[in-house]
N, C-alpha and C positions, 0 to 999 in steps of 0.2 A: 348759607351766607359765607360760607368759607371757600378759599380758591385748596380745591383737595390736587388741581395737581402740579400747587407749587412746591417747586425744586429746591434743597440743599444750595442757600451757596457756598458758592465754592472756597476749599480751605477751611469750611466746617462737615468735609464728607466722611469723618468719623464720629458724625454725633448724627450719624443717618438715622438710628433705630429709634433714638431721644427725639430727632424730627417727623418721623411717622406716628409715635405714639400720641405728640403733642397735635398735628394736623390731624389725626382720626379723631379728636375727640370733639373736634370743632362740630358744632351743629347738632350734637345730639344729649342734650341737655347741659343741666348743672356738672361741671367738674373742678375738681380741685387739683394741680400739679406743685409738686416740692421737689425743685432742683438743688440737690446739692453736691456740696465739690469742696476742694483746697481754693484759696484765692488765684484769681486768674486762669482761670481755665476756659474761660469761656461762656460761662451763664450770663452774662449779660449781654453778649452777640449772640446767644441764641432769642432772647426775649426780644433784641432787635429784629432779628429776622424772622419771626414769628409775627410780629406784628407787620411789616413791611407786605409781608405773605396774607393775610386774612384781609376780608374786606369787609368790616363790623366798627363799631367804634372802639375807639382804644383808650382807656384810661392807664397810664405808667406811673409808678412813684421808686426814689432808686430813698433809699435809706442809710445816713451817715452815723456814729458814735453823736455827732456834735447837736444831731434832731433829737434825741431823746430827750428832752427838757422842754422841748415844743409840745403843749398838747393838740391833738390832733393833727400832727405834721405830714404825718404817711397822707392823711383823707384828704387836706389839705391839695397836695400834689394831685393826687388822682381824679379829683375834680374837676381839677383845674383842664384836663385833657378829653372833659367832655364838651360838645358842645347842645349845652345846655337852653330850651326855651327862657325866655326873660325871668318869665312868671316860677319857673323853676327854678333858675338860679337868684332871687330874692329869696324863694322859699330854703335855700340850701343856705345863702348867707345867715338868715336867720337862725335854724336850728346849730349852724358854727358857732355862732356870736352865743348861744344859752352855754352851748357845750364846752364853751372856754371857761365859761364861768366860775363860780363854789354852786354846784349842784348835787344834790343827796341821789339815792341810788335810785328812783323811782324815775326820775328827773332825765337820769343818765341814760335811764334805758329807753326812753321815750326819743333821747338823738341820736343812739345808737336804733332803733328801729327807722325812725322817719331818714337816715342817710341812707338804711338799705332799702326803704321805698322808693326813695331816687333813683338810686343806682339803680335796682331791678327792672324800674319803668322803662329804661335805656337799650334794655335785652333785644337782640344780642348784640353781647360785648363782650371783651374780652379783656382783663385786669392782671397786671405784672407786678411784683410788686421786690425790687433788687433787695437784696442784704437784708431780708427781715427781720433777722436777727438783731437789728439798731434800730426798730421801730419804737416808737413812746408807746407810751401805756395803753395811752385812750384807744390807739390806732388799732395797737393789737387784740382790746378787748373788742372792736367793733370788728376786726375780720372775723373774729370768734364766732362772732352772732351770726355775720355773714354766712358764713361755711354749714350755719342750721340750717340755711333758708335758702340752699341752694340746689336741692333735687330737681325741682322744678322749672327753674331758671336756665333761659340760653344764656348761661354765662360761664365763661372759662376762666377759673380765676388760678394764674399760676405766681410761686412765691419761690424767690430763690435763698439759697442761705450757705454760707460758709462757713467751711468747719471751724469749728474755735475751743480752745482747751476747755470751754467753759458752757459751749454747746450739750448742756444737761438736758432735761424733759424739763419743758413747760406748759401753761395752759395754752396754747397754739398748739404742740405740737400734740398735748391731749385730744384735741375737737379734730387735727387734722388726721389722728390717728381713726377717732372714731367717726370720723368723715370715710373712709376708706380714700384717701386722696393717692393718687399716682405718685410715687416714689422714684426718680431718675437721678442719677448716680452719674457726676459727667468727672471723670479723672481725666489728667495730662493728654495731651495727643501723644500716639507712637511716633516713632522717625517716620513712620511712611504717611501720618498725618501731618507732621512737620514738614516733608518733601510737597505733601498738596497745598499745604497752605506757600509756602514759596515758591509754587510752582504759579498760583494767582501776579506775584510781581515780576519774575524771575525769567520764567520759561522753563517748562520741563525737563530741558537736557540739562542748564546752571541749576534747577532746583535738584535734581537728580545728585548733582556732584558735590554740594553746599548742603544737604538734608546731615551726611553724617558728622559733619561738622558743627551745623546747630543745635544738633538735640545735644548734644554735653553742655552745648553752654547753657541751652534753654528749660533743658528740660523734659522739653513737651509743652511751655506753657504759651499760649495765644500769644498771651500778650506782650512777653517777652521776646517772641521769634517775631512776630511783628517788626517791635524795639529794635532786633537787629540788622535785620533784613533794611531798615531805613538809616541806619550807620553805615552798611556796606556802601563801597565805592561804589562808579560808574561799574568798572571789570574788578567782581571782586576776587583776589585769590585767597585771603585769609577769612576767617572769618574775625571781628576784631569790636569789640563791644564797644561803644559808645557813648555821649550824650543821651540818645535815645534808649538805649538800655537800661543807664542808668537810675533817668528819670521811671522807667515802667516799672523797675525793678522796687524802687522805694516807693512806687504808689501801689502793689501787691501790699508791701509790709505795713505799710499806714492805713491800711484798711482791715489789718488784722487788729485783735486786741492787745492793751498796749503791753501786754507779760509777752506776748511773743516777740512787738517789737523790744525790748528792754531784752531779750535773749538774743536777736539776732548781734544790737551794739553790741552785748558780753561779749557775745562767740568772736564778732568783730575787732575788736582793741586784744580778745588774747591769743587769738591766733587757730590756728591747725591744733596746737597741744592743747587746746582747753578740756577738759572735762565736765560732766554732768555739777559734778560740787562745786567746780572751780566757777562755772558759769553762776550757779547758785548764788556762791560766796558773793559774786561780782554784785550780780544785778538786787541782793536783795530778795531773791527769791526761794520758796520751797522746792528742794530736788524732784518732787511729781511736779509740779508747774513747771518746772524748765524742760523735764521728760515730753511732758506733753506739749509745750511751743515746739522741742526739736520735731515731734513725731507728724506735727501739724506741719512744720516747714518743708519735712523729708517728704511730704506725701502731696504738700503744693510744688514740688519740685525746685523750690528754692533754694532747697540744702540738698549736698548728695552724700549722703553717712552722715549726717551733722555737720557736714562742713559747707561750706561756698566752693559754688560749682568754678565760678573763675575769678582768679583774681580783682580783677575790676568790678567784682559784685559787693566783697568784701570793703574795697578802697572807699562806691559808692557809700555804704553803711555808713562807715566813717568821717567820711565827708561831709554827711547828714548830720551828725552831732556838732551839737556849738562847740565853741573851742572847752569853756571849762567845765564843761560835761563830759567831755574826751580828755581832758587832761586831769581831772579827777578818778576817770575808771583808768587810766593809763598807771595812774600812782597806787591808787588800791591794786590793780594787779601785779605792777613790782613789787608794794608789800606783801601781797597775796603767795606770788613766787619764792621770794627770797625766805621767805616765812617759812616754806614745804621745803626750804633745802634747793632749789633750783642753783644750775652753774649760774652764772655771771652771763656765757653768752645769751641765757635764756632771759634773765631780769633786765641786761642791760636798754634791751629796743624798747620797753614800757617805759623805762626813765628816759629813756631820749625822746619820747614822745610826751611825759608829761612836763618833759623839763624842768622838773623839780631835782634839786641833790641836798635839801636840807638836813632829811638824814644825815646819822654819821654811818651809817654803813653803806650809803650809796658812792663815796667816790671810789673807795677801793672796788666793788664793784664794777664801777666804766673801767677804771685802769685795767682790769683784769680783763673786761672785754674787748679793749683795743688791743692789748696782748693778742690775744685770737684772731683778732680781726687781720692785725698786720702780718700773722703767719700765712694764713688764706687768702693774701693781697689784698684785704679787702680796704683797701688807704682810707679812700673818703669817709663810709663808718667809722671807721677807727680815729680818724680825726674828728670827729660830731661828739664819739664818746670823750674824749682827752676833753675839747672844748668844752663840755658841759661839766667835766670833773676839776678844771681848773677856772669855771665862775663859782663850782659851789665847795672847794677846797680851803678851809679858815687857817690852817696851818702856812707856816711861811716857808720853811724848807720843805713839806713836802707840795707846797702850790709849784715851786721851784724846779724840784724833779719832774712834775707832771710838767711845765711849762717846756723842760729838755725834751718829752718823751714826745710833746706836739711836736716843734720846731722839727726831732727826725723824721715824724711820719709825714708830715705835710712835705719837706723836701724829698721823699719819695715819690710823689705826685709831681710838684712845682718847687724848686729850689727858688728862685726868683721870690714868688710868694712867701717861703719861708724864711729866708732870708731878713723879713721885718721885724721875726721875733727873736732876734740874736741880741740887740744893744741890752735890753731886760737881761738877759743871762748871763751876759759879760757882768753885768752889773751884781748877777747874786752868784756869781761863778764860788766863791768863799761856798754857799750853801750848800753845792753841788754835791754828789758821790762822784767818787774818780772815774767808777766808764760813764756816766752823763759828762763829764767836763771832756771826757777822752774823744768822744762824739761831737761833743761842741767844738772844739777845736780841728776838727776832718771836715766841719761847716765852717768853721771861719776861715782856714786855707782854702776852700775849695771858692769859696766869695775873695781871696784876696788881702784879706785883713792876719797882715802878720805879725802886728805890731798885739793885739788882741788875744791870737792865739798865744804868743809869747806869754802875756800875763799868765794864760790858761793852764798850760805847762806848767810853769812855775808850781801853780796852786796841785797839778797831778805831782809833783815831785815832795811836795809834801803831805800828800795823803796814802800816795802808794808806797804800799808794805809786800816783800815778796811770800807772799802766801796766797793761797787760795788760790781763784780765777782772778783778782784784780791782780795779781802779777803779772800774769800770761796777758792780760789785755793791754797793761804798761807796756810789754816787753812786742808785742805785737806794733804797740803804737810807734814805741824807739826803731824799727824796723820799716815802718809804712814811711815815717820821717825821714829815714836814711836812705830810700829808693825816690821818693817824691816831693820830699823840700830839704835839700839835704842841706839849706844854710840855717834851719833849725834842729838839725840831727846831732848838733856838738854838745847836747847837754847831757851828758850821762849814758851818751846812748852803747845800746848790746852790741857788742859786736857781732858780726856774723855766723860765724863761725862757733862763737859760744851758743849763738840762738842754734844754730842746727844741732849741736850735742844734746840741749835740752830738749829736742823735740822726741816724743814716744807715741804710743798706741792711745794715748787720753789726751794727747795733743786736740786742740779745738781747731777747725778748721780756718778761722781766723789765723792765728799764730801761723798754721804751715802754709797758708798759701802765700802770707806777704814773707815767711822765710825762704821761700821758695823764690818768689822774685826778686828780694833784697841778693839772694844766694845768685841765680842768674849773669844781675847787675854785678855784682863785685867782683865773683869769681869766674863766670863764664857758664856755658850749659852743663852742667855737672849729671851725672845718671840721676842722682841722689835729688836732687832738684827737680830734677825731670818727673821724675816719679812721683813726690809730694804735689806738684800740680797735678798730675794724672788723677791724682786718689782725691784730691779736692774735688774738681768737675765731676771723676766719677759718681759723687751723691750731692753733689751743687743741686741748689733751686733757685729761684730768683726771690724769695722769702727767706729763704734761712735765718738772717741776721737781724733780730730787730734793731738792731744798734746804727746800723749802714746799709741796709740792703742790698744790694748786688755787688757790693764794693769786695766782699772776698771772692765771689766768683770770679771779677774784674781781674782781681790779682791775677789767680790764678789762669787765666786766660794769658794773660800778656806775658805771663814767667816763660810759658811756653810759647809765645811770637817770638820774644827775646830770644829761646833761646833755637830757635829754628825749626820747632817742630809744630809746621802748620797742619799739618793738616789730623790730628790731634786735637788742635786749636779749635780747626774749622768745624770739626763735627762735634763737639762740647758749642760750642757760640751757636751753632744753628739750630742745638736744642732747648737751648738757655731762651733764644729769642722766641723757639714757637709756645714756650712755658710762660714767658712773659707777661704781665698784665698790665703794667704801670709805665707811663708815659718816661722815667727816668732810666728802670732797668731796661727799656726795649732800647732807648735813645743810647746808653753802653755799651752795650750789646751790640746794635747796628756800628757803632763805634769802632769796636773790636774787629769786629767782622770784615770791616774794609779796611781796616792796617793791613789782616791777616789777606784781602786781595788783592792791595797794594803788591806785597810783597810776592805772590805768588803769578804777578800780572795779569790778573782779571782785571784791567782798568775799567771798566762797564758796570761792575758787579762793587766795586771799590766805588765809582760814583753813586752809583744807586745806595747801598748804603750809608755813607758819610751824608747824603742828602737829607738821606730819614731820618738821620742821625740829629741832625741841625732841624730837622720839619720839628722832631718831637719836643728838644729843644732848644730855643735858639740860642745865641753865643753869650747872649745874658742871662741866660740860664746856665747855659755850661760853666760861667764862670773859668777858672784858671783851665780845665779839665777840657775846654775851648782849643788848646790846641791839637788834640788828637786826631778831631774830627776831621776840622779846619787844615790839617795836616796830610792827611789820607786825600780829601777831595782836591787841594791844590796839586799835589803831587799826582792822581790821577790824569785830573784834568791836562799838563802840564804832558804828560808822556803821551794823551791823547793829542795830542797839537791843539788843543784848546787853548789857547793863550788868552785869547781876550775873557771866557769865562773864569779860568784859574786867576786874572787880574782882578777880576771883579771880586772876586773872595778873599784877596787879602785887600781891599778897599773896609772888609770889615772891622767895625771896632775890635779891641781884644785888650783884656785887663794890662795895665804893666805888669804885676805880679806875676801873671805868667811865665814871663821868661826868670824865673827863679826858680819854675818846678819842673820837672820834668819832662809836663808836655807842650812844655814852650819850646824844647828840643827840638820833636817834631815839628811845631810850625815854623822854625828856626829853618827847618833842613828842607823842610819841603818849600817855603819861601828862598834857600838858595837855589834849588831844580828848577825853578821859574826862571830867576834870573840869566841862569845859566843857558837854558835854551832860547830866551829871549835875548842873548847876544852881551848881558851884564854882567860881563867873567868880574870884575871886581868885585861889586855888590854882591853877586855868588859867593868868591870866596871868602867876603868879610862874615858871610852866615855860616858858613863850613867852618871857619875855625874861631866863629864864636861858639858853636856847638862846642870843639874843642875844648876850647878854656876851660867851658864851664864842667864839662862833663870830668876834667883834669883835675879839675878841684873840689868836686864834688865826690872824687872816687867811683864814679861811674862810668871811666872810659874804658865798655864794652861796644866792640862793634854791633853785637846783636841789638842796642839800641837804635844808637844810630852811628852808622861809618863813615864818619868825618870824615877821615882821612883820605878814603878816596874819592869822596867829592871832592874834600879841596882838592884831590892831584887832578882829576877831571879838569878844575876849572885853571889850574896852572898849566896843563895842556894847551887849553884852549889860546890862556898868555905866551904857549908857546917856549913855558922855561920846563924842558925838560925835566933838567937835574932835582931841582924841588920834587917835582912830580914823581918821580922812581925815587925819591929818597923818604917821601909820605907812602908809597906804596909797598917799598921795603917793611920800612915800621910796619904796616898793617901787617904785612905775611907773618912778620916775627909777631907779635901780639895773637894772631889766629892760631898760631901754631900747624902742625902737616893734617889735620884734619880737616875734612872737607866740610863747607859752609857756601853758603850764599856769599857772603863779602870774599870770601875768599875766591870763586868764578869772577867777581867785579875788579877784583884785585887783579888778576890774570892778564883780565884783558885790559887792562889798563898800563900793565907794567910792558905787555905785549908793544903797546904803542911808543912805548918809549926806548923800545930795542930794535934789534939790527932788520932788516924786511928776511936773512933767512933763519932764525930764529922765533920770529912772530908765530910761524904754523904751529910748534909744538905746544908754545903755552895757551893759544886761545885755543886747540884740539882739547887741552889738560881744563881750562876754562868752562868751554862748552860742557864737555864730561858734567864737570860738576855741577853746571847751573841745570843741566836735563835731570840731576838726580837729584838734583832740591828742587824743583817746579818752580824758578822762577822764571815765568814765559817769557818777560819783558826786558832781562837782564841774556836770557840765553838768543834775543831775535838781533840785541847788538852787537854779541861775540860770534854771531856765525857773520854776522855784516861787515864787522871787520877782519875775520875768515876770509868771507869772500872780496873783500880788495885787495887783502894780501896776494893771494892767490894772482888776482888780476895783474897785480904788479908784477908777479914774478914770470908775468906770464905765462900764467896757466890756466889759462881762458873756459876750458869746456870745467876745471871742479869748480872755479870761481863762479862761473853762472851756475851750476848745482846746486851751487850752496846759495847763492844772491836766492836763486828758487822755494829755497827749504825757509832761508832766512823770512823772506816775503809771506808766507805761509803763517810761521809762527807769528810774527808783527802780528797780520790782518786778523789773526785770533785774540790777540789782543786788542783788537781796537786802535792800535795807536799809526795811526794814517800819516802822521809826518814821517813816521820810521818806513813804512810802505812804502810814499812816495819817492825814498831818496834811494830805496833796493831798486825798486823797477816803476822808473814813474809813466803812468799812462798819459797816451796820447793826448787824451784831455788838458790834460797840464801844458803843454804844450808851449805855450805864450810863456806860463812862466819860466820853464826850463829853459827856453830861449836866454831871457834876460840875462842866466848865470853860462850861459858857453861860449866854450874858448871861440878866439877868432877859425878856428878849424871848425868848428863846428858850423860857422858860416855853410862852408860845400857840402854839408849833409841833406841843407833844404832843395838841393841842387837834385839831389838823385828820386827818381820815380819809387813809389810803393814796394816794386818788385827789388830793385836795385836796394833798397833800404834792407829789407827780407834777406837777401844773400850777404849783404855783408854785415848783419849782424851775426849770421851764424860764422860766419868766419872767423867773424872780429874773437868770440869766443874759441876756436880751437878747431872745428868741423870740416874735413875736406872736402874737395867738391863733390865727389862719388854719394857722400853722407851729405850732403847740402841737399842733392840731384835727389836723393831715396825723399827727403824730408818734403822737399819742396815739389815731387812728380814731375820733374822737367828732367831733360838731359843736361848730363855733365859740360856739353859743349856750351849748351845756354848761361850755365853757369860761372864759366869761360870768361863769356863776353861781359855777363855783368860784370865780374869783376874788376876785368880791365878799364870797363868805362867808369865803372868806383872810382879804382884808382886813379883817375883821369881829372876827374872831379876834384879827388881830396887831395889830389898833388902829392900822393905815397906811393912808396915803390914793393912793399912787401904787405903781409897780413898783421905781420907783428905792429906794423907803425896804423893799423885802421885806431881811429879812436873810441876811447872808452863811452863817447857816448850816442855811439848807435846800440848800446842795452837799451835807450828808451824803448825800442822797437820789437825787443826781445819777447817782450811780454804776448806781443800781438803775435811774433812768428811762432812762437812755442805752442 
């Protein structure tokens, strides 16, 4: 009656031996089979494909925890999967209906016979019988009997069971013992059964490459690789658990008994670090019952060492509990912790998952964990703990302090957002310690409110005492105030120069980096200054501070833009941003970085980040700190010939406050560069020496901020007054003193323009020198440009286009395309260079390709012998063009050709 030569299917072809032994025994009488396993392995696709394979009738019953109160439940089912004559199944409802009864033992055994006279009458057949291990009473005493009366019998009666901590000897497995019944053993699949089984959905070459991927998450278990396998995308590259996982993964544990599932939540809510006692303590259980759930878990492959194979198996656990059955083992296991002595960062993730802080020892606790938290960037935890320490904090000043320590972590993330819990703090400012108020007030300038910080101060002048560290952080603050809002620096503040005596070897890096900037600003790039930023950035993180986070590396960054030494700068900023986590320090950072390409004319590298800069975040985020960015990307753009983008950027809002702190400077200056190349020399110069004023009276009129001066003389050039302009460009040299700087090549060529034409060569030669040995590309592409007119003027045509050549070169590496166009403009341009030339320029369109070719090398200096070599023609040809040039443009010499067949230049070179 059995089909003996059906096949394994496929994806069960490791459970080959367990499907031979089970087909050979078809047909040759009574047998009894006892499959067992961990949950999910497979015994109940094997009993499916077992029956699917035989051709006999089949009675099945699968067996739950929630049947054992049913009597006769198991017989029930398996009945039901015969098909039974009328007369016979009357006869079997009857003997059900006594058996459900109150029947005495005589009684019993009379329904427990006449159901195996049924059943045997049906022979051959074959009986499954899932999870026997949850069978009722009755059911089991009647296999009992069963299993006497089965030598005889074409019956194959197989029973599955899963292991369970509490899988002791009982009378079933007594009679199955003395039955001699078949014993089959089906553990986990290997990987290379995992790879067959997905080789069924997959294809053998994806199941091949995906096999070693699944068995960690899986296991080995059926029904879990299954689970995955139907998560996976269309093209999978990851393997990546799922809904479907999830769901398979908690119908394994729900099937086990309920001391295993009550260990897997324990392990669940306390983590990786739980232990055998700690799981104990949790769940309520004895240390051998939770031994034996792990050992059952580790051996159904659901635990690997006693832990959860992947995260998301863990999460699902979790998931699975109500909320206040999770939020009650969440609290016992903070008790639990804190109880054994655990840090803070270990107890604190239980309280933020039970959300309870009514203890009194849980809020110091969170506080201590956002401490950690915001050391290792980790903002948003660290804000979760603060938030859950100041709902459950009853004290008034210290709900206060924790309310200060949110507001800074949260403006590490989103200033904007934090920004809301300021008006509260102003309000208990009185409560405050003096570096929480000293902090509160670097957020309330940085929002604009000065009237607030004012109060704030105040309350710091009467709490701070020169001792300890609250000195150093007052003295730090009087310093930050006198570089970045210097119309609040007059109240008591350190002078400079006293702050650098006091600094030593226990200096905090706070303290030195804004003395180092303060130092910069007031006195100029000193070694001494130099150095203290150096030794800042060299052990800078973007954590250090919880107080400010990036704001001392900040300093220290820009002491040294300040004071010319970029590229120091640049490689401390570039590892500051790849260190980076937080959407505030990286938007700084990106900050910095493009002042520092601003000035060194990377225009491209200066747009890109000032963009990132404003993406991370935007101008109402940046608040006052708004014009740095906003400063760097107009002024890029601006030297790029981008005019109409650089317009649209100051279309932005921007605080009024700002231009009261320093980095209103900046957009101050970089909104005169606009104006100035967009043809508005007035409106230019009213932004140049309001820079002035303010920096005059602020005590910060150093050039390395910003060099007013010779913008304004730029823009008085442009008005055409001279004498102004060499007597602002004077002032700068005496202010820079004979040391070489960036403002001082700017100076040069500037002062160049306002002197004699045979003079000009030496100082924009002295110019250039200097702006090639400070790397600023975009200041050295204008002093070789007006190099080369000089030149051209004085008629010295062949170094003038050399250098127009060299000139062109650096521009174009820069990006900046208007300066290009106006060294050697291409023929493309055409139309427009028209518009602007002289009536001489008219007879230019006059001359043919070739004629254009020859006298522009003349026009430059070239004889004809040197025309003839360039051009491969003879000297006489050259001759002739010329003569008919000059015919054309109504000139009698080389000297009078005009300056603008350079257009041409570019194409004959």
């Amino acid at each position: 009656m059995a089909d003996r030569g059906a096949e394994l299917p496929a994806g069960l072809v490791e459970r080959e031996a367990q499907w031979d032994r089970l087909t050979g025994l078809l047909g040759t009488g009574g047998h009894v089979v006892r499959l067992t396993g961990p949950v999910a392995t497979g015994k109940t696709e094997l009993l499916g494909a077992l029956a699917d394979a035989v051709d006999r009738p089949h009675c099945a019953a699968s067996c739950s925890r929630a049947e054992r109160a049913l009597p006769f439940g198991v017989v029930h089912q398996l009945f039901r999967g015969l098909n039974l004559p009328p007369e016979t199944a009357e006869r079997l409802d009857r003997v059900l209906e006594i058996g459900a009864g109150e029947v005495d033992e005589r009684q019993s055994a009379r329904v427990r016979h006449s159901l195996c006279r049924i059943l045997l009458d049906q022979a051959p057949v074959l009986v499954t019988v899932d999870d026997v291990q949850h069978a009722d009473a009755e059911s089991v005493e009647w296999l009992c009997y069963l299993l006497r009366r089965l030598d005889d019998a074409d019956v194959l009666l197989v029973l599955t069971e899963a292991d369970t901590p509490r899988s002791g000897h009982s009378p079933l497995h007594d009679e199955l013992a003395r039955h001699g019944c078949v014993h089959l053993e089906l553990p986990p699949l290997s990987e290379a059964g995992v790879a067959a089984l997905a080789a069924e959905q997959l294809g053998g070459r994806r199941a091949r490459r995906l096999a070693p991927k699944l068995y960690p998450v899986t296991g080995g278990s059926p029904l879990l690789v299954r689970a995955v396998l139907a998560d996976l995308p269309e093209q999978p590259g990851e393997v990546v658990p799922g809904p479907c996982f999830r769901e398979g993964l908690l119908s394994s544990l729900h099937r086990c008994e309920p001391d295993v599932l009550t260990v897997a939540r324990s392990l669940a809510v306390l983590g990786d670090t739980a232990g055998t006692a700690m799981i104990a303590d949790l769940g309520g259980l004895g240390v051998a019952a939770v031994k034996s759930a792990i050992e059952l878990l580790n051996a159904a492959e659901l635990l690997e060492h006693g832990q959860f194979r992947h995260p998301e198996a863990r999460a699902a656990v979790l998931a699975d509990m109500s909320t206040e059955d999770r939020r009650a083992r969440s609290l016992a296991a903070a008790r639990l912790r804190h109880d054994q002595g655990a840090s803070a960062v270990e107890v604190a993730p239980y309280l933020l998952d039970a959300e309870d802080v009514h203890s009194p020892w849980t809020v110091p606790v969170l506080v201590e964990a956002a401490d950690h938290a915001l050391r290792d960037e980790r903002i948003e935890e660290a804000v979760r703990f603060l938030e859950l320490a100041h709902r459950g904090c009853p004290g008034t000043q210290e709900r206060a302090a924790i309310a200060a320590r949110l507001a800074r972590a949260e403006w590490r993330v989103n200033p904007s957002a934090a920004a809301r819990r300021l008006p509260p703090l102003v309000q208990a400012v009185d409560r405050l310690a003096a570096p929480d108020v000293l902090a509160l007030v670097r957020q309330l300038l940085w929002d604009g409110r000065f009237a607030e910080a004012k109060r704030a101060l105040e309350v710091v002048e009467k709490q701070a005492r020169p001792v300890l560290r609250g000195g150093e952080e007052v003295r730090a603050m009087e310093l930050w105030l006198a570089c970045s809002h210097p119309a609040l620096a007059t109240r008591g503040q350190v002078p400079v120069d006293s702050a650098r005596r006091s600094l030593d070897l226990t200096t905090g890096p706070s303290l030195k980096a804004t003395a180092a900037l303060a130092g910069v600003l007031a006195y100029g790039p000193g070694e001494q200054v130099v150095t203290d930023a150096e030794q800042v950035l060299e052990a800078a993180r973007p954590s250090d501070s919880l107080s400010w986070g990036p704001e001392t590396a900040m300093s220290a960054l820009l002491a040294l833009v300040y004071a010319d030494r970029l590229e120091v700068a640049q490689t401390a900023c570039e590892r500051l941003l790849a260190e980076s986590r937080t959407p505030v320090s990286r938007a700084l950072f990106a900050a910095a970085r493009a002042e520092i390409a601003v000035r060194r004319g990377e225009l491209p590298v200066a747009v890109d980040q000032a963009q990132t800069a404003l993406d991370l975040l935007p101008p109402t985020g940046w608040g006052v700190g708004a014009g740095l960015p906003l400063g760097s990307l107009i002024t890029a753009l601006t030297r790029m010939g981008r005019h109409t983008d650089a317009a649209k950027q100051l279309e932005r809002s921007v605080p009024e406050a700002m231009f009261q702190s320093r980095h209103g400077l900046h957009y101050l200056a970089a909104r005169g560069t606009h104006y100035l190349a967009t043809t508005r020399h007035y409106a230019a110069l009213a932004d140049f020496l309001a820079c002035g004023e303010l920096m005059t009276s602020w005590g910060l009129d150093m050039p390395g901020l910003v060099p007013w001066r010779t913008s304004a003389a730029e823009a008085w050039l442009r008005h055409g007054n001279r004498d102004e302009a060499r007597r602002l460009i004077n002032e700068q040299l005496a202010k820079l003193g004979p040391g070489g700087s960036r403002t001082r090549g700017t100076a040069l060529r500037l002062l160049a323009a306002t002197s004699q034409p045979h003079t000009r060569p030496q100082l924009l030669a002295e110019a250039v020198s200097i702006l090639e040995e400070h790397g600023d590309q975009y200041e050295l592409a204008l002093a070789l440009a007006d190099l080369s007119r000089t030149h051209q003027a004085l008629r010295e045509h062949r170094r003038a286009w050399t250098i127009a050549r060299r000139a062109w070169h650096v521009a174009n590496a820069c990006d900046a395309a208007e300066l290009c166009e106006e060294l050697l403009p291409s023929r493309s341009s055409k139309p427009e260079v028209a518009q602007r030339k002289t009536p001489a320029a008219k007879g230019i369109d006059a001359l043919t390709d070739a004629e254009r070719r020859v006298a522009a090398l003349a026009a430059v200096g070239y004889t004809n012998r040197e025309i003839a070599n360039k051009l491969f023609i003879t000297p006489s040809t050259i001759e002739q063009h010329l003569t008919r040039v000059y015919r054309k443009l109504n000139v009698k010499y080389r000297k009078d050709l005009p300056a603008d067949l350079l257009t041409d230049l570019a194409g004959t070179a």
